[in-house]
PASEBA-1860 file (N, C-alpha, C; in nm, 3 decimals):
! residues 258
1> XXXXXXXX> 2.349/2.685/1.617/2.343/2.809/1.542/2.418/2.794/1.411 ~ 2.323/2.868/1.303/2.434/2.831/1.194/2.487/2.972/1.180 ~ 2.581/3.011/1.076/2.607/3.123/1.010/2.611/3.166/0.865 ~ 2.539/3.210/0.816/2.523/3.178/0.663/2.591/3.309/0.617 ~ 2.690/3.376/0.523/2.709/3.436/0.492/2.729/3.453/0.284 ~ 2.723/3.566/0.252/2.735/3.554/0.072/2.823/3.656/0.056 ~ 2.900/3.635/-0.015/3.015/3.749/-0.042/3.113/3.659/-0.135 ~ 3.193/3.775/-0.230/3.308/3.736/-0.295/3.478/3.729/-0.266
9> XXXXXXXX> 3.560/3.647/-0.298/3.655/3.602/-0.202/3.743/3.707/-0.122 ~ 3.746/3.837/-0.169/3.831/3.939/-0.157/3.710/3.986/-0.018 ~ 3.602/3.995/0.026/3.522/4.055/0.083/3.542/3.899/0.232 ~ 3.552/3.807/0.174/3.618/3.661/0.257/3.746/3.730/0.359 ~ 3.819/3.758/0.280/3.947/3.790/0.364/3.949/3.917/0.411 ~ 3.891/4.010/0.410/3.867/4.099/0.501/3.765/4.068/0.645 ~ 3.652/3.999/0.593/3.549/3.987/0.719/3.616/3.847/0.810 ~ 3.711/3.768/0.748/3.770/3.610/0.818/3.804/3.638/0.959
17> XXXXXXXX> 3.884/3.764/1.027/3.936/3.744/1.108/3.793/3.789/1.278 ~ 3.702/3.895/1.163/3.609/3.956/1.237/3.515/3.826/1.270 ~ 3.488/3.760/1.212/3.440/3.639/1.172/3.428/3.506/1.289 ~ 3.595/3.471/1.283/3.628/3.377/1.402/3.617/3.440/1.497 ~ 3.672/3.523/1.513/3.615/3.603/1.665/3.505/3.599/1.754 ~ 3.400/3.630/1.648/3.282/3.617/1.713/3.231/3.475/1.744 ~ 3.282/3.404/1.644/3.241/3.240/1.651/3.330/3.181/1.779 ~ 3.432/3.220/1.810/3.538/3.168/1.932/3.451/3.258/2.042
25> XXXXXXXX> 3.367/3.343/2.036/3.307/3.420/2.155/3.211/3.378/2.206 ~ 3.163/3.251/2.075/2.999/3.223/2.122/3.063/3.119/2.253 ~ 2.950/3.081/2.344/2.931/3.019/2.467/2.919/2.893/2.414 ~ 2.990/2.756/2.423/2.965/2.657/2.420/3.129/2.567/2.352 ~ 3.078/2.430/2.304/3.215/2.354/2.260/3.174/2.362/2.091 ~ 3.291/2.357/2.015/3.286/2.329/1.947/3.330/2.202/1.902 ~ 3.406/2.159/2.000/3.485/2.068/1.961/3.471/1.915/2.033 ~ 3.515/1.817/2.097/3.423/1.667/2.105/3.313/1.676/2.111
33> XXXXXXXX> 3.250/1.760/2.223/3.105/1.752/2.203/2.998/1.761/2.081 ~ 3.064/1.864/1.966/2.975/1.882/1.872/2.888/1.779/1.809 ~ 2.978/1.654/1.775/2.949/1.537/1.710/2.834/1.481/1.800 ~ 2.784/1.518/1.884/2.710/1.446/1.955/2.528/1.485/2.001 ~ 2.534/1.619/1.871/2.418/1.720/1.834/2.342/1.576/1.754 ~ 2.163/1.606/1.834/2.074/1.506/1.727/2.115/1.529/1.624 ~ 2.027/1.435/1.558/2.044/1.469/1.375/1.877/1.468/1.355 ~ 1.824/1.623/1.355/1.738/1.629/1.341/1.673/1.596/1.161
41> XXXXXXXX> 1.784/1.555/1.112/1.728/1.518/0.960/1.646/1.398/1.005 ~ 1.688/1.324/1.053/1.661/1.172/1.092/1.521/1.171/1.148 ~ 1.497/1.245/1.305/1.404/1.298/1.378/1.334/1.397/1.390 ~ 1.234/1.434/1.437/1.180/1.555/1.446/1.216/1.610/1.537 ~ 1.217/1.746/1.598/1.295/1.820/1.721/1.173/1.810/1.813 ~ 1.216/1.813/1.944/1.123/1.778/2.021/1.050/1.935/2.026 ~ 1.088/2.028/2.025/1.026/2.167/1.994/0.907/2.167/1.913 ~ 0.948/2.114/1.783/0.821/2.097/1.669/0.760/2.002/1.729
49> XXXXXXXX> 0.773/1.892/1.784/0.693/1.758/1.809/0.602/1.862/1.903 ~ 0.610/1.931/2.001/0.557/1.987/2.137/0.455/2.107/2.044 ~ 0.492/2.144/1.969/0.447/2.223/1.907/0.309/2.181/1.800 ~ 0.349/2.094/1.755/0.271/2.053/1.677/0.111/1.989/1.774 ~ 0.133/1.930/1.880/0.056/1.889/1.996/-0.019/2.002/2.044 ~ 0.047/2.080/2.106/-0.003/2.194/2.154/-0.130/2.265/2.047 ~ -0.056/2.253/1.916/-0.136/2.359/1.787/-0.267/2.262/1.783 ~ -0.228/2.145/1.778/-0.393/2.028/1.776/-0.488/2.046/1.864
57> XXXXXXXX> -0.453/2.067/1.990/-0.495/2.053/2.125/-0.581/2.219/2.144 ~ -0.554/2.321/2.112/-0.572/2.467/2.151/-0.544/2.534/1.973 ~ -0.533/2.516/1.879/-0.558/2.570/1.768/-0.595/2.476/1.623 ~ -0.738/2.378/1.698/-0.804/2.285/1.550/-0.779/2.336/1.409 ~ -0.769/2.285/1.283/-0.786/2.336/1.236/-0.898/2.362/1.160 ~ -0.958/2.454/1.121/-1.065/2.522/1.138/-1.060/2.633/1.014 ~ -1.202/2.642/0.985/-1.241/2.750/0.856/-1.229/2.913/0.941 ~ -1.170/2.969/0.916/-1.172/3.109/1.003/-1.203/3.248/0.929
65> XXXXXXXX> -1.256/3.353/0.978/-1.298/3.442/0.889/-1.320/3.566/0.986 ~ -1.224/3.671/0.923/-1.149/3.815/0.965/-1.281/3.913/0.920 ~ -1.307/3.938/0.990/-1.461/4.057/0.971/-1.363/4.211/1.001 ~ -1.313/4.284/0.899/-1.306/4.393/0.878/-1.425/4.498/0.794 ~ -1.354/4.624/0.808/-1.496/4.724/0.714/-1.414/4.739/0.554 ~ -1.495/4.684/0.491/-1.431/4.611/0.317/-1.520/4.593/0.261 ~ -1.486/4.635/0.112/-1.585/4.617/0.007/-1.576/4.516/-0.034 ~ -1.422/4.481/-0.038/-1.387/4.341/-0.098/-1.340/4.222/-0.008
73> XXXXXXXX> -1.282/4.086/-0.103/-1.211/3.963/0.024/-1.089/3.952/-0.087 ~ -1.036/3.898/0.030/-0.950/3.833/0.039/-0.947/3.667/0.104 ~ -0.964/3.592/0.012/-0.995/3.443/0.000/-0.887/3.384/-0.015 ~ -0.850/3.270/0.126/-0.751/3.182/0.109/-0.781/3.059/0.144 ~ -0.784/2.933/0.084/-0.800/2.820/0.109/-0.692/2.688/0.062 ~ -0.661/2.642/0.147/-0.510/2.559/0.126/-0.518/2.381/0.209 ~ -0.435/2.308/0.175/-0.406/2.178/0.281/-0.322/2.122/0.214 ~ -0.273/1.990/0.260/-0.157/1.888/0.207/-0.188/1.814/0.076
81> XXXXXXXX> -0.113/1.799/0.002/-0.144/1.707/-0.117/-0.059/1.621/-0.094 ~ 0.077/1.618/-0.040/0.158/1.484/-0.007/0.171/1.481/0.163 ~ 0.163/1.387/0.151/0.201/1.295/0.315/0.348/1.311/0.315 ~ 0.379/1.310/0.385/0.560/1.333/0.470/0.604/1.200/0.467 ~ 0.694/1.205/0.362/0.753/1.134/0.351/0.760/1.052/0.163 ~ 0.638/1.116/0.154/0.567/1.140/-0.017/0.694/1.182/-0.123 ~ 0.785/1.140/-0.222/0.842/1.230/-0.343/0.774/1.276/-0.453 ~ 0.753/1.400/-0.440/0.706/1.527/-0.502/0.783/1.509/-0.583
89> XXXXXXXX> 0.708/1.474/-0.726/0.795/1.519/-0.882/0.789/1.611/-0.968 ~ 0.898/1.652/-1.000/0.883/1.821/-1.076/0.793/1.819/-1.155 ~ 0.683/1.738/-1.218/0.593/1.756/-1.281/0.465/1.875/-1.190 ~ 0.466/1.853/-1.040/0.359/1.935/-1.008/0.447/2.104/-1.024 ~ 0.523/2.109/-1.051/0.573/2.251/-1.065/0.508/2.278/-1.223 ~ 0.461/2.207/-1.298/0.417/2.214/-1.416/0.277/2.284/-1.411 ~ 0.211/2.160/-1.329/0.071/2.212/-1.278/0.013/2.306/-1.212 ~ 0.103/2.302/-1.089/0.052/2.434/-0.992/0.047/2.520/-1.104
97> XXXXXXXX> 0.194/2.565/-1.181/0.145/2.710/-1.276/0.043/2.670/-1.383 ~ 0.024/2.647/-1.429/-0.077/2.596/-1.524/-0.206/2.617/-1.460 ~ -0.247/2.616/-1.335/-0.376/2.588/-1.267/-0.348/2.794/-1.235 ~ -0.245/2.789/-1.240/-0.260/2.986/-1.127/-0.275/3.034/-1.284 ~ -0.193/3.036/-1.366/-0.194/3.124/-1.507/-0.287/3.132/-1.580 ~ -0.381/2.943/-1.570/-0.494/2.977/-1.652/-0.637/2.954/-1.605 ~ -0.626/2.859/-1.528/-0.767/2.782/-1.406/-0.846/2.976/-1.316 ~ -0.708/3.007/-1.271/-0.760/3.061/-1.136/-0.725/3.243/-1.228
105> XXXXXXXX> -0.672/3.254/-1.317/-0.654/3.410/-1.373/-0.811/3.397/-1.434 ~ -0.844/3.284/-1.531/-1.015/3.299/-1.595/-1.101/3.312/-1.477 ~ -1.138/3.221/-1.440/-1.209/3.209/-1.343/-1.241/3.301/-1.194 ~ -1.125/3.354/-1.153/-1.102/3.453/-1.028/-1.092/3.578/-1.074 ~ -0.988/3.615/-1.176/-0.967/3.712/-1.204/-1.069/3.777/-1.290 ~ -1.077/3.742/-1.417/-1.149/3.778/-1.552/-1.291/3.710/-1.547 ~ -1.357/3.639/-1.493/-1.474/3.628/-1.493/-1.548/3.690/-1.340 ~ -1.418/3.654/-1.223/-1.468/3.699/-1.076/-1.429/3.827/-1.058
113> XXXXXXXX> -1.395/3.936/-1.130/-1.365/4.072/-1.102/-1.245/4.106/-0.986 ~ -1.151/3.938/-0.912/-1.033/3.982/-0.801/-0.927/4.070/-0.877 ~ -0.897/4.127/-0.843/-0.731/4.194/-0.886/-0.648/4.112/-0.859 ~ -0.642/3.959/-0.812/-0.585/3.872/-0.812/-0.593/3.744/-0.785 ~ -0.594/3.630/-0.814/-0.590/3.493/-0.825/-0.476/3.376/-0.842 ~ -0.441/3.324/-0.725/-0.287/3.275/-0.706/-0.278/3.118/-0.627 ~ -0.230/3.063/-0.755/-0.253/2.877/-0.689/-0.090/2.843/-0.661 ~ -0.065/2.807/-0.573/0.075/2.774/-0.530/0.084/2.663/-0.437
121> XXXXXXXX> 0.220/2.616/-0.479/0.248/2.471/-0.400/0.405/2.450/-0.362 ~ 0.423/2.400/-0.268/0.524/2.399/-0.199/0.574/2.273/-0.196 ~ 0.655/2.153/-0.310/0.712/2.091/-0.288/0.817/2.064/-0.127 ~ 0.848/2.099/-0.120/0.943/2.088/-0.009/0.852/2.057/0.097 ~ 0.696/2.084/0.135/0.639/2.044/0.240/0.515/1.978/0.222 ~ 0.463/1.968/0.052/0.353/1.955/-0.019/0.197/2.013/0.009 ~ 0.258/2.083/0.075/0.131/2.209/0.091/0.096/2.259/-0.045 ~ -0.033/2.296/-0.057/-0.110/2.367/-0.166/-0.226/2.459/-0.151
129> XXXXXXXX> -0.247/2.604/-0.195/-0.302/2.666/-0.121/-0.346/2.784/-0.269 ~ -0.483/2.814/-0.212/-0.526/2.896/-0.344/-0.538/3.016/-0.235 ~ -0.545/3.130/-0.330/-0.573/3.268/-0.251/-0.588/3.346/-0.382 ~ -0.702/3.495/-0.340/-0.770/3.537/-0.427/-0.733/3.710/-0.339 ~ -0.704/3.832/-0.410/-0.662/3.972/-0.361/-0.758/4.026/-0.438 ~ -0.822/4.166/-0.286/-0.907/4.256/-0.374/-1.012/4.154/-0.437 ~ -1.093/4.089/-0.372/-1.214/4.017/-0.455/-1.330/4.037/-0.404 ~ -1.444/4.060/-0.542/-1.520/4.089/-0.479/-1.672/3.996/-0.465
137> XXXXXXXX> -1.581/3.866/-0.479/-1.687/3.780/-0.431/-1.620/3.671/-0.375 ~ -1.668/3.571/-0.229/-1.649/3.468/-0.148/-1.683/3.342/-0.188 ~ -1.802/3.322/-0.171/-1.852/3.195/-0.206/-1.818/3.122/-0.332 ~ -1.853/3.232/-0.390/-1.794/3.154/-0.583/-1.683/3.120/-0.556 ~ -1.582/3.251/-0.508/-1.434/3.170/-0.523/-1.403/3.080/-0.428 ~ -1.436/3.059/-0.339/-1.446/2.949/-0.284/-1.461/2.781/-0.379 ~ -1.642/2.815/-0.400/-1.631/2.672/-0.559/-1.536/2.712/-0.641 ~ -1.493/2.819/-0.669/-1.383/2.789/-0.742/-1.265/2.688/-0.751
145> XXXXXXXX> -1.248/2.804/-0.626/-1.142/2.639/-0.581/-1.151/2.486/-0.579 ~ -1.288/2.457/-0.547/-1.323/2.331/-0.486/-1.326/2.270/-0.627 ~ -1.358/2.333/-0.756/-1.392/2.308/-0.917/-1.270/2.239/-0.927 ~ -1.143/2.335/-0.919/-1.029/2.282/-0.955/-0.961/2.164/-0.989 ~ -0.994/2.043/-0.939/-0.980/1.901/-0.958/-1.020/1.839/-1.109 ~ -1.195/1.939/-1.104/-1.228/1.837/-1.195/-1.205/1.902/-1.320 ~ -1.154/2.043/-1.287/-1.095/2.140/-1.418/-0.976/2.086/-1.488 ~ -0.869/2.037/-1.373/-0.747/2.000/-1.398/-0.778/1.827/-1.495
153> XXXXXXXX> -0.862/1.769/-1.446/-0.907/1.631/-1.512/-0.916/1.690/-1.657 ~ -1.023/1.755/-1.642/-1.081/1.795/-1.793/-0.966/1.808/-1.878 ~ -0.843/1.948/-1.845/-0.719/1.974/-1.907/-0.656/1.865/-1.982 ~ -0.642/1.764/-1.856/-0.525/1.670/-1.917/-0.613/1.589/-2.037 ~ -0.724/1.608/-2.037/-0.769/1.518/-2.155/-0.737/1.599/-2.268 ~ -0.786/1.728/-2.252/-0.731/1.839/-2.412/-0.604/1.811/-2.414 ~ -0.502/1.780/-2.353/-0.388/1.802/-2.351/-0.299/1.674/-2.412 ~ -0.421/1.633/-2.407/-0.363/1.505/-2.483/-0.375/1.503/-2.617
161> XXXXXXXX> -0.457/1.542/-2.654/-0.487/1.591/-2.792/-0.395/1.724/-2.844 ~ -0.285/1.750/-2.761/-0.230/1.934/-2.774/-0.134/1.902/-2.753 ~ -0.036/1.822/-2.777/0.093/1.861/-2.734/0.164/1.975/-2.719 ~ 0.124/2.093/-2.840/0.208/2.209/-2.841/0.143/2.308/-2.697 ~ 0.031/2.263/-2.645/-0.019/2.373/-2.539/0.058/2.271/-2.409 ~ 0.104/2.127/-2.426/0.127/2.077/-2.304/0.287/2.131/-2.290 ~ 0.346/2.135/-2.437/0.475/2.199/-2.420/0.476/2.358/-2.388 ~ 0.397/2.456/-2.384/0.432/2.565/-2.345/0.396/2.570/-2.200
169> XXXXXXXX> 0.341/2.501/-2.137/0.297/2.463/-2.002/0.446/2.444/-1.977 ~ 0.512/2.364/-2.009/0.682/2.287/-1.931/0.741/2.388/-1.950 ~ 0.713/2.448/-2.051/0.885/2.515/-2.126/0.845/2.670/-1.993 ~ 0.672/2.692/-1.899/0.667/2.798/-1.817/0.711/2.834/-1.708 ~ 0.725/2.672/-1.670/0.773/2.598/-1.538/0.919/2.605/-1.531 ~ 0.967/2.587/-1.658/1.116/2.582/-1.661/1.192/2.721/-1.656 ~ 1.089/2.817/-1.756/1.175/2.931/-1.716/1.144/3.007/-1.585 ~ 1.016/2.975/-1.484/1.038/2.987/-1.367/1.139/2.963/-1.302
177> XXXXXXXX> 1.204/2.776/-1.359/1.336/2.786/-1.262/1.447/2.855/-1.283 ~ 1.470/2.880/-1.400/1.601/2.905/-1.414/1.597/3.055/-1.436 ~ 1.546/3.176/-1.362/1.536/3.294/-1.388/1.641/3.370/-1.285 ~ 1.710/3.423/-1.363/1.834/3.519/-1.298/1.867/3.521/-1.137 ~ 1.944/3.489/-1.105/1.944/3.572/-0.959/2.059/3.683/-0.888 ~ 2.040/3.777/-0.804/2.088/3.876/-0.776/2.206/3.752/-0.692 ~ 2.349/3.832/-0.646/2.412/3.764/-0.533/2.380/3.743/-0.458 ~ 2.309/3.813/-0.358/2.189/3.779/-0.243/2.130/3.669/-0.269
185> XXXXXXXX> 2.043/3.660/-0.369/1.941/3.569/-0.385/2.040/3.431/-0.415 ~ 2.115/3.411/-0.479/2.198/3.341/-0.512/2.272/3.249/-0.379 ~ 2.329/3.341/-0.282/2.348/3.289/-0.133/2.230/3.244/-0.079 ~ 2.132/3.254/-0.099/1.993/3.219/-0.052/1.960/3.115/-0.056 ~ 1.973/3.066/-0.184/1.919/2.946/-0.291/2.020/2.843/-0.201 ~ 2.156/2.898/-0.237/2.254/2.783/-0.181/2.203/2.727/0.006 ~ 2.202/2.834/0.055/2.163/2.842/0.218/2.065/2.729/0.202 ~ 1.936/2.771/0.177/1.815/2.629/0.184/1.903/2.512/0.100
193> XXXXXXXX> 1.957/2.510/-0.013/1.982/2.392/-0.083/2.093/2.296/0.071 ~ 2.137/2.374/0.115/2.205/2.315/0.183/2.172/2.254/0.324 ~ 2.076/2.303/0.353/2.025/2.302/0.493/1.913/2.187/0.474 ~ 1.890/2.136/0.379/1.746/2.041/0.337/1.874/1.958/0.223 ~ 1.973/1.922/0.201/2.069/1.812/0.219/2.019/1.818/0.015 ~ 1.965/1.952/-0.063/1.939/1.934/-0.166/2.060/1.889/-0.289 ~ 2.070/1.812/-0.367/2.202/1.795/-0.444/2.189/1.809/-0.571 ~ 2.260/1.842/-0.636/2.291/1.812/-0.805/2.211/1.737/-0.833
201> XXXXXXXX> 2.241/1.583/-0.826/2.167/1.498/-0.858/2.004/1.489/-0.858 ~ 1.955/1.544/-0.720/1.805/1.572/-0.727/1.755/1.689/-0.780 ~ 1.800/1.810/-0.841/1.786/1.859/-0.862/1.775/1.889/-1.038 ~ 1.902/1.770/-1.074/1.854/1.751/-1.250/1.750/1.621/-1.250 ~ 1.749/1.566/-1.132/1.602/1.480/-1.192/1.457/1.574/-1.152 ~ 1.491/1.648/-1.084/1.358/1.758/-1.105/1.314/1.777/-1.152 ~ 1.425/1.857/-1.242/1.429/1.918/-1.360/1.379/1.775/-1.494 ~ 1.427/1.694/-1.508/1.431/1.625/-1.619/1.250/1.578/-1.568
209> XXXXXXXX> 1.179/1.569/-1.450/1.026/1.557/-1.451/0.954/1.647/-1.533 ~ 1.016/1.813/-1.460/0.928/1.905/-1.515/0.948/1.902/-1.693 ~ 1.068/1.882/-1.749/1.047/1.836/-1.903/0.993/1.687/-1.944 ~ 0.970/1.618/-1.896/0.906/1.480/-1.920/0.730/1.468/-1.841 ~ 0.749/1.609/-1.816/0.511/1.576/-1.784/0.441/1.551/-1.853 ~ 0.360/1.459/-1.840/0.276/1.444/-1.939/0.119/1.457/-1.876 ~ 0.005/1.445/-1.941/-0.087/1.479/-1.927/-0.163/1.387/-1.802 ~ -0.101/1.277/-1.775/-0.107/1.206/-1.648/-0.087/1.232/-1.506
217> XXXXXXXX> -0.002/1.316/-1.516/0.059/1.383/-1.421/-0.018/1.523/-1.338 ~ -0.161/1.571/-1.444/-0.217/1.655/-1.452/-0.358/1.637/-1.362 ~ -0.336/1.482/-1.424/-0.467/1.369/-1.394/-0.431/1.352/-1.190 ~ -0.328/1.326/-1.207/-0.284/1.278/-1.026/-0.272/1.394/-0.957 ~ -0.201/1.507/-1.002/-0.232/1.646/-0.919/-0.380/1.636/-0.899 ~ -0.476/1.627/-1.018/-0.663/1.647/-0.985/-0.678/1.547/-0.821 ~ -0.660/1.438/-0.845/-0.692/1.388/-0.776/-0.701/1.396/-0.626 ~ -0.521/1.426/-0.574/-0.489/1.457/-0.458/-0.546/1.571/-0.423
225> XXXXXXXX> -0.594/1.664/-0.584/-0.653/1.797/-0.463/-0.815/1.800/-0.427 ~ -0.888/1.626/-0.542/-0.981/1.616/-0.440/-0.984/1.546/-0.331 ~ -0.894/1.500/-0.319/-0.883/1.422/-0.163/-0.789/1.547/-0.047 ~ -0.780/1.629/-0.098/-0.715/1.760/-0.040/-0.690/1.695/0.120 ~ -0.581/1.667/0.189/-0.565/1.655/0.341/-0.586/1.752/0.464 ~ -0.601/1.768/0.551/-0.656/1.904/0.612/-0.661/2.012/0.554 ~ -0.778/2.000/0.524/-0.845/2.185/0.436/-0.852/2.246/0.528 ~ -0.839/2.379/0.513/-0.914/2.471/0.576/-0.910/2.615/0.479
233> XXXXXXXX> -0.984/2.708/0.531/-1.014/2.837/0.469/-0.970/2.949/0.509 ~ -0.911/3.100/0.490/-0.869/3.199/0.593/-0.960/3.307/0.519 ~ -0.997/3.337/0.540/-1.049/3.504/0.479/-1.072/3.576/0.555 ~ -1.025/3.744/0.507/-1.060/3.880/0.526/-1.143/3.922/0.468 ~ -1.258/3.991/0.521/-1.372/4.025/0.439/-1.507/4.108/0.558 ~ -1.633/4.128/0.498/-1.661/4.220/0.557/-1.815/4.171/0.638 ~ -1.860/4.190/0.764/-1.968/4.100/0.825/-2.056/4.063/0.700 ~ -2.087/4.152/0.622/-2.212/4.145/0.511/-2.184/4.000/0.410
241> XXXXXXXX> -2.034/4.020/0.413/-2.016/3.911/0.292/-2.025/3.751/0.342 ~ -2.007/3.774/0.496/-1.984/3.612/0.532/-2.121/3.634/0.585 ~ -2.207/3.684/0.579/-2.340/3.635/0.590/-2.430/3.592/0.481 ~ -2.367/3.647/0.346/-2.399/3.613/0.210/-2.340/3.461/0.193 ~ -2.230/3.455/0.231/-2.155/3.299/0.208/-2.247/3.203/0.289 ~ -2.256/3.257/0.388/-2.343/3.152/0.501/-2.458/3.058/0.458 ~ -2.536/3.155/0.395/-2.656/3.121/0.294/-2.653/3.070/0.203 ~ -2.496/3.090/0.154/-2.466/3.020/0.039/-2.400/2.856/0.040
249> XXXXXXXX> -2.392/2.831/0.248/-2.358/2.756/0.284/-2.175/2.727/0.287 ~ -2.135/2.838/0.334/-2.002/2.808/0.303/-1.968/2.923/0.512 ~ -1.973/2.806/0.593/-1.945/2.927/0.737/-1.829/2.911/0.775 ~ -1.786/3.002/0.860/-1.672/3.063/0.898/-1.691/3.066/1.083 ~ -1.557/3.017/1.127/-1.556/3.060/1.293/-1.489/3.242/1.294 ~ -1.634/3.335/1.305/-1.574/3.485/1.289/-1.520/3.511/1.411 ~ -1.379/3.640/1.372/-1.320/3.690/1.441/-1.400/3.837/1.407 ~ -1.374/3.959/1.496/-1.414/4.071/1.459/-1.247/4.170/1.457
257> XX> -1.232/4.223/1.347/-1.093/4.296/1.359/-1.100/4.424/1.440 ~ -1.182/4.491/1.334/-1.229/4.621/1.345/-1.370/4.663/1.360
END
């Protein structure tokens, strides 16, 4: 068990004594035995290992599709771009936004009529995953997504020719990172930084990727997301529309909600 707490030092010495208390109450050793906890950094926990088996075995993964009564969808389609064990360089923090701000706002939003269009990626596990709110079309956004690769190719070639559009791309990424945080959020940041062994050091070479991207970097995101690693699809939407997709060749294992 861990205990994560955020507070300032004066708020420290009031809660310290309430604090140990409860920690001297919990059931177990703290003391020779502790040292002798796996090191699940090293290994995987046999929980996730069992888990992960189980999810293969009784939940494939699979295109799935939520039949509610809706005018519109809600389109999500996602998979791995790095293998475990892969280093993710702050350059794809460049891209992912670059692909949500301008790939998937034209295309989903302003040409596909969604009230929303959202490409995101998760360094820390290299997951990547598009999703579309309030839309009122499937199939397209679907190719939409699937376009994406050879959209992102195309980019890095203008972009080579543009430096000033490849620099407002970095300088978007950057003020993503460094945007204010509340004290809460602040204990937050530290909590994960600490729990995933994150340091100073990796964290200004992150940083020094996402200012050193270049249009190459734009080129290798394309790629991995056409070799995309277990795809799959989630959507909410309405019987009518996934029978329109169907035809359009794009099927779904339906659930019925409502």
């Amino acid at each position: 068990m861990i205990l994560d707490i955020t507070g300032d030092a004066s708020v420290f010495e009031k809660i310290d004594p309430s604090v140990e208390k409860f920690i001297t109450s919990l059931p177990g050793d703290s003391g020779e035995g502790a040292g002798t906890l796996q090191d699940f950094y090293a290994e995987a926990h046999p929980w996730a290992k069992q888990a992960r088996e189980e999810m293969a075995a009784l939940a494939p993964i699979a295109d799935e599709g939520f039949v509610v009564p809706t005018q519109v969808s809600y389109v999500g389609k996602g998979g791995r771009l790095y293998a475990v064990g892969e280093e993710v360089s702050g350059a794809t923090s460049v891209v992912s936004r670059f692909l949500g701000t301008g790939y998937m706002w034209d295309n989903v939003r302003v040409m596909g009529g969604a009230y929303g269009g959202f490409a995101q990626f998760s360094p820390r596990d290299g997951l990547f995953s598009f999703l579309s709110y309030r839309d009122p079309n499937l199939a397209k956004t679907v190719d939409v997504y699937d376009g994406a690769g050879a959209a992102l190719r195309q980019s890095a070639t203008t972009l080579e020719s543009d430096p000033d559009a490849l620099a407002t791309a970095i300088i978007g990424a950057i003020g993503d990172m460094d945007g204010a945080l509340g004290p809460d959020q602040k204990g937050g940041v530290q909590f994960k930084r600490w729990l995933t062994r994150e340091s100073p050091e990796r964290r200004q070479k992150y940083r020094d990727e996402i200012l050193n991207t270049t249009p190459a970097d734009f080129k290798d995101f394309a790629e991995r997301l056409e070799a995309l690693q277990e795809p799959s699809a989630a959507v909410v939407s309405s019987k009518s529309a996934f029978e329109d997709a169907e035809k359009a060749g794009k099927s779904f294992t339906l659930k019925d909600i409502m």
